[in-house]
N, C-alpha and C positions, 0 to 999 in steps of 0.2 A: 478109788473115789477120794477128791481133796476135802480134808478138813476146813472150816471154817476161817482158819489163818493163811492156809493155803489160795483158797479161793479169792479171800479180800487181796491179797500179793499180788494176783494173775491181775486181778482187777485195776489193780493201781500202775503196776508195770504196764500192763495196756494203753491206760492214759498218756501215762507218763511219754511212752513210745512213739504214740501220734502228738501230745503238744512239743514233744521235740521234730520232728517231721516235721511241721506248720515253721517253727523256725526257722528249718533250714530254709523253707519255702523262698523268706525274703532275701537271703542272698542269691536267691535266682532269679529275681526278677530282674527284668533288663526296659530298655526303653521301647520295646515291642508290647509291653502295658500299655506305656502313654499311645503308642499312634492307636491300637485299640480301640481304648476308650474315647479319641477321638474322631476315628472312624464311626462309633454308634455316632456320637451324637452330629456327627457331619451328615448323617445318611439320613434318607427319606423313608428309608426303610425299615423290615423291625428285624429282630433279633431273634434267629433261628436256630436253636440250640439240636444237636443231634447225638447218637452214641448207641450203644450196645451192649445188653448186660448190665452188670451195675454198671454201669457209666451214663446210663440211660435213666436210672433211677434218679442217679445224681443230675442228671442234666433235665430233667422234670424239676427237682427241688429249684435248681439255679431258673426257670422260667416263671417261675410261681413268684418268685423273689423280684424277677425284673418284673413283671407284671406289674406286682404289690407298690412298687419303688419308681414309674414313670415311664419306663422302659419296654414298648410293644414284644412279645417276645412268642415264641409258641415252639412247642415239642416236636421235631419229626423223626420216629425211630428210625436208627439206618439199615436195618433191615426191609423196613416199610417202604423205605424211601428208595430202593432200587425193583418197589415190584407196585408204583405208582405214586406212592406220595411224595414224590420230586417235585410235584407239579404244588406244592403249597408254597415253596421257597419262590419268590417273586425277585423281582428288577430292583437292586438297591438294598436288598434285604443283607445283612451278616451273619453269615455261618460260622456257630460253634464246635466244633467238634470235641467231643471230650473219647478220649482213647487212652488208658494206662499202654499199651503196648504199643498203638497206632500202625498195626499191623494184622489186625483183623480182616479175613477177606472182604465184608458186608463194607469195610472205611477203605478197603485199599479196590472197591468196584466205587465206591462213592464218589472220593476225592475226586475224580477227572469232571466228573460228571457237574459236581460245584463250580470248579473254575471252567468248564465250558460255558456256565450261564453267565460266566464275567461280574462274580459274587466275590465279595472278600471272603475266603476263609481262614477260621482263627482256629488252633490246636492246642489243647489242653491236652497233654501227655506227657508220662513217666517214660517215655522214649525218646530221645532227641536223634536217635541215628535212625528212626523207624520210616516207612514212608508217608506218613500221615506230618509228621516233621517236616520232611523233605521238600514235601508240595504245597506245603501252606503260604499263606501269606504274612502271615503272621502267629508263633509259637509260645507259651507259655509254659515251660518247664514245671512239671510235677510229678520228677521224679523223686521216689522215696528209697529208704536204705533198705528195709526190710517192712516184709506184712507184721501189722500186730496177731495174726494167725498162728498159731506153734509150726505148723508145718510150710510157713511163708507161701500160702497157698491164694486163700478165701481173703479179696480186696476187703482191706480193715483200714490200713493207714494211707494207701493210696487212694482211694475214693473219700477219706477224710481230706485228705489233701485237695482235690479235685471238688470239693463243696466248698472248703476254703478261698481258694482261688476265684470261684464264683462268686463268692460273697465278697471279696476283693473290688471285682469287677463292682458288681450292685452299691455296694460303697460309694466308690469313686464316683460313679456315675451320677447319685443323689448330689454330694456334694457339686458336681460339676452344674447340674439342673438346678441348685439350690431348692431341692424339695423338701417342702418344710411339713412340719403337723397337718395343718390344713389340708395341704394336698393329698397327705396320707390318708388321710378319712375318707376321701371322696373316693377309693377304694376299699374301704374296709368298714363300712356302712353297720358291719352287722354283728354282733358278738361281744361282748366284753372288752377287746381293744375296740372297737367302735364308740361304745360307749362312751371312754373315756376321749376318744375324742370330737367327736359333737354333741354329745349329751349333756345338755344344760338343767340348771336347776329348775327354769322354770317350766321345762319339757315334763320333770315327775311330779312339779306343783298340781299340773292339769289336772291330775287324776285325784288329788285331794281336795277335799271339802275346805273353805278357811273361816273356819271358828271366829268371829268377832262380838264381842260384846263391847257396852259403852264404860267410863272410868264410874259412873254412879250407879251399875248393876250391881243386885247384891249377890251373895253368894251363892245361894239356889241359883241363879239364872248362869252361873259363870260355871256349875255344877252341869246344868244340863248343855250347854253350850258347848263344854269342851265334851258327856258323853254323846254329843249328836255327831262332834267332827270326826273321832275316835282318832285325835291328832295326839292325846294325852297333855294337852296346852290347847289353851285360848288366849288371843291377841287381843287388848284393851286398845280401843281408838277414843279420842274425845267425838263432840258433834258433829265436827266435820271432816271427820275419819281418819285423821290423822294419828297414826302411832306412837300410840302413848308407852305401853310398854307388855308382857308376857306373863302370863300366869299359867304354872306347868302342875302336874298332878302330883308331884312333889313340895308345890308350895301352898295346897290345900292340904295333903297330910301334914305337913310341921304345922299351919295353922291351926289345926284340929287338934294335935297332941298338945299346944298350950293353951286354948280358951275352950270353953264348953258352951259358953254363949257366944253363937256366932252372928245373930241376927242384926246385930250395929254395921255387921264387916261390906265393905263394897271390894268394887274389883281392883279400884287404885291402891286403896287400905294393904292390900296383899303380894299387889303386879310387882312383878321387875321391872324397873321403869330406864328408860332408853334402850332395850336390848339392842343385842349387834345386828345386823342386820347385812343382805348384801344385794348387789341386783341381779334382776332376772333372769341376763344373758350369763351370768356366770356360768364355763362349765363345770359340770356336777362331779367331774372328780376333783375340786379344786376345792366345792362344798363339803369332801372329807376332809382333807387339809383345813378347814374353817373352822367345821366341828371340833377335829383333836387338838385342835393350839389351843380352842375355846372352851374346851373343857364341855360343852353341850351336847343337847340331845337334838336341837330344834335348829331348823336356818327358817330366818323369815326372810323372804323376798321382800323389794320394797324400793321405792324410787321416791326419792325426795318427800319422804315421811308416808309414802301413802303404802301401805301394806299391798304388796300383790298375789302371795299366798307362801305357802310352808309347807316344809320336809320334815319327817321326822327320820332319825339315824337306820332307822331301820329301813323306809325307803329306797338309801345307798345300800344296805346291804341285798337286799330283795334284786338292784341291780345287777350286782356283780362286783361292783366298784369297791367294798369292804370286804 
């Protein structure tokens, strides 16, 4: 059994093993990258990623990635795929192959059967002399020196490498598309990276009440005001609803620890007057950055003086977004 100092070593050597392996990576790349990635993006077709074994695992990850990133892409195991699902790969489509050995029987019954359909096939493998090499169209070298395995057994640095590579590919490809944030969301709709990018501030205003009273309310009314919004603040407009300024539940306690008569006080008497303010369409993770430089708790919405509603800090947290 390894001790403690032992085990952290295994751990780091590990690392260290594969972010060397990824290095060597790029002196093997050649210009069988570029025609690649310019074959996806020439093609009408999508991108059919295939494999066996871990290599299949990894070549799921690298599908999910083109998906995520612009790039039509879908999984065909290559054992699947000589006992019918041949028939998903279509006209125009680019076949990946990912093979550390490229000599598995399930790739070396495959291969013929891709270039019969008059498919680009592209190979991702740790074998350049293998047949999966020989008959491609185009090769990506990922070979490594050694497994981070003790017994250089169990794919550890070559299937790191073969994700690598993939995410090479999904890179370049972004770039090449010019896919920007925007277009990233219209995949990613749903979760905490979602949020942060279409979720707008005035998206979590909806769900909040917005507390207004006028600058000649007095302090009972500015009391019940802010506990009806349960915003912890109330927004001061003059008569024609224009914002005047912020009274938060902090600026009724300091009032209250220095005056005992409070029945003169109005809501101006007390407001923070011009708060910050931002608009509607901002989005809401951009409202945390707002909050922290601002040192606040609140964002009030608001277009040319006219209040459209508020956040409180916790809101963003509740999201995800903090």
């Amino acid at each position: 059994m390894l001790n403690s100092t032992e085990i952290l070593k295994v751990a780091k050597d590990t690392l260290l093993l594969e972010s060397e392996s990824l290095k060597r990576l790029t002196h093997l790349l050649t210009d069988s990258f570029v025609h690649i990635i310019h074959t996806i993006l020439d093609s009408n077709g999508r991108v059919v990623v295939t494999g066996i074994g871990k290599s299949a695992i990894i070549g799921q990850k690298i599908v999910a990635t083109f998906n995520s990133t612009g790039t039509p892409a879908l999984f065909m195991h290559a054992a699947d795929a000589i006992h019918g699902d041949l028939g998903m790969v279509q006209k125009g489509d680019t076949v990946i192959c990912i093979s550390k050995s490229g000599n598995s029987p399930e790739i070396k019954a495959l291969v013929p059967l891709i270039l019969r359909g008059d498919n680009t096939l592209v190979a991702i493998t740790g074998n350049v002399h293998s047949y999966l090499a020989e008959h491609c169209n185009y090769m990506l070298d990922t070979t490594v020196e050694t497994e981070a395995c003790p017994n250089n057994l169990a794919p550890t640095t070559s299937t790191t490498a073969q994700m690598a590579m993939g995410d090479a590919l999904a890179v370049a490809l972004i770039k090449c598309r010019e896919f920007k944030s925007n277009d990233f969301a219209k995949y990613h709709p749903g979760g905490a990276l979602g949020k942060r990018l279409y979720l707008t501030v005035a998206d979590i205003a909806a769900q909040n009440e917005m507390p207004l009273i006028e600058t000649k309310a007095k302090i009972a009314e500015c009391i019940m005001a802010m506990t009806k919004g349960r915003m912890g603040a109330v927004l001061v407009v003059d008569k024609n609803q224009t914002l005047q300024g912020i009274i938060t539940d902090g600026d009724l306690r300091r009032m209250l620890s220095k005056h005992t008569d409070i029945r003169n006080f109005t809501a101006e008497s007390i407001m923070t007057a011009n708060p910050k303010t931002i608009p509607p369409d901002t989005l809401a993770i951009d409202g945390v950055t707002f909050i922290k430089n601002h040192k606040i708790n609140h964002i009030i919405l608001a277009e040319h003086t006219k209040p459209m509603g508020v956040i409180h800090i916790q809101d963003l947290i509740r999201e995800g977004l903090i």
